[in-house]
C-alpha positions as CSV (number, residue, x, y, z in Angstrom):
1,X,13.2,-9.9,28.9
2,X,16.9,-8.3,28.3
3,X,17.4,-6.3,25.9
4,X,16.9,-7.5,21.9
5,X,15.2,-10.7,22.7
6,X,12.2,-11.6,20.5
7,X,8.9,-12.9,21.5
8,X,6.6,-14.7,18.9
9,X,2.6,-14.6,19.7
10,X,-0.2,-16.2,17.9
11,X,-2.2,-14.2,15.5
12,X,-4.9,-16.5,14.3
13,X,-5.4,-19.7,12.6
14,X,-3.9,-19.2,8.7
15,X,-7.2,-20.2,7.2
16,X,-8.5,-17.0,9.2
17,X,-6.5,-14.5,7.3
18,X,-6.9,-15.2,3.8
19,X,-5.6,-13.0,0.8
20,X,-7.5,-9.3,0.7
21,X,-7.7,-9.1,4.6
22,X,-6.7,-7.5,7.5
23,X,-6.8,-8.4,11.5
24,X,-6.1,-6.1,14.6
25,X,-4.2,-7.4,17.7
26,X,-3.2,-6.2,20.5
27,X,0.8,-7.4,21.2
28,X,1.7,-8.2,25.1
29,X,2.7,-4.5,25.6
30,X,-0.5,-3.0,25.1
31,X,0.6,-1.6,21.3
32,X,-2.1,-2.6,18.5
33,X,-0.7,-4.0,15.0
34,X,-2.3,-4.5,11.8
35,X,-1.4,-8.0,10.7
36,X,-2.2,-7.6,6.5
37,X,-2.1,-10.3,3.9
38,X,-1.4,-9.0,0.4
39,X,-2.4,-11.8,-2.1
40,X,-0.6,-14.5,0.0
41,X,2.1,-12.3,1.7
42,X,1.5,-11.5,5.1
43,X,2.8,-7.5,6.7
44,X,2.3,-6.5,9.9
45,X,2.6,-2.5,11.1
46,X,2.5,-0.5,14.3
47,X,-1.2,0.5,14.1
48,X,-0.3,4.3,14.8
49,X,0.0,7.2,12.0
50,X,3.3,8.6,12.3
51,X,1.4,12.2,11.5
52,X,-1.0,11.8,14.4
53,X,-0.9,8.7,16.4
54,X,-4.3,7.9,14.2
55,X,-5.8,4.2,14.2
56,X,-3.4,3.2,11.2
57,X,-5.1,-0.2,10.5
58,X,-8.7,0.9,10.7
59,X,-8.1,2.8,7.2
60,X,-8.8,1.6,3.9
61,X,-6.4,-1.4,2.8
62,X,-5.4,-2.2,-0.7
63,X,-3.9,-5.6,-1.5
64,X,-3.2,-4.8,-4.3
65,X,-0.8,-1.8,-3.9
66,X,-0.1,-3.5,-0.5
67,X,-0.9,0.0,1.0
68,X,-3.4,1.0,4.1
69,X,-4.4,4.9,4.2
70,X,-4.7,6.4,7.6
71,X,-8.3,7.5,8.1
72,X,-7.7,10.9,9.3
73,X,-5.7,12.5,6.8
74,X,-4.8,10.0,4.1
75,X,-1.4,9.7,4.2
76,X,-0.8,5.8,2.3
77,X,1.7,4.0,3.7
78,X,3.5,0.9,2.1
79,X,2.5,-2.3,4.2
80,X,5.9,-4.1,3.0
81,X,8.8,-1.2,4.6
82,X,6.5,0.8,6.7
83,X,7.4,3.9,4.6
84,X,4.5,6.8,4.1
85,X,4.0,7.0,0.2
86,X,2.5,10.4,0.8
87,X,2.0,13.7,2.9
88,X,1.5,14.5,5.3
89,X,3.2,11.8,7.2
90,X,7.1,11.5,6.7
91,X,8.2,9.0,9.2
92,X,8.0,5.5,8.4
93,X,5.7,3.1,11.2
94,X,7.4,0.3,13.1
95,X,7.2,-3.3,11.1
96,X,7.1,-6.8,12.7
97,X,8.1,-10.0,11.2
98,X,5.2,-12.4,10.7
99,X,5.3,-16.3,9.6
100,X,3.5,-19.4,9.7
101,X,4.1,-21.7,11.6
102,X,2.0,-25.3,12.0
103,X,-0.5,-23.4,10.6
104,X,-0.5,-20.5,12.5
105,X,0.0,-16.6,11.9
106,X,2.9,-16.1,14.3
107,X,4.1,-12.7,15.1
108,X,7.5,-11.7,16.3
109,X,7.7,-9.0,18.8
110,X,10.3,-7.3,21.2
């Protein structure tokens, strides 16, 4: 791949990711992101704290707020910008672009 090309890769079937949840995958590079749907809008981010390298995805996820909170030390993070919401993590988390696609969650990677 040169340099700025995208990839897209499946995520799941649509019907397998309704409003309220969450799924974990791994992209071809090895990195894990957190694919999210907040009531019908679907997120994806890095699973990595920017604090620690913690399991990002694994923490508790609002739909709500459309925020997860790393398990370790519960800094939230904003699902739609990547952007920590609180301490102790300041640096946002990568996001990807995510669509649907013939009924498919589709994922864009680089």
């Amino acid at each position: 791949m040169t340099e700025g090309t995208k990839e897209q890769i499946d995520v799941c079937a649509a019907a397998e990711l309704p409003a309220g949840t969450m799924k974990l995958i791994e992209a071809p590079d090895g990195a894990k992101i957190g694919v999210f749907n907040c009531g019908g809008e679907l997120y994806a981010i890095e699973d990595r704290c920017s604090h620690d390298d913690g399991p990002l995805a694994e923490g508790e996820f609002d739909a709500g707020a459309c925020t997860v909170e790393c398990p370790r030390h519960g800094s939230l993070f904003d699902l739609t910008s990547g952007r920590p919401k609180t301490l102790p993590a300041y640096q946002p988390v990568q996001t990807y672009p995510v669509m649907i696609e013939d009924d498919t969650v589709k994922l864009e990677v680089s």
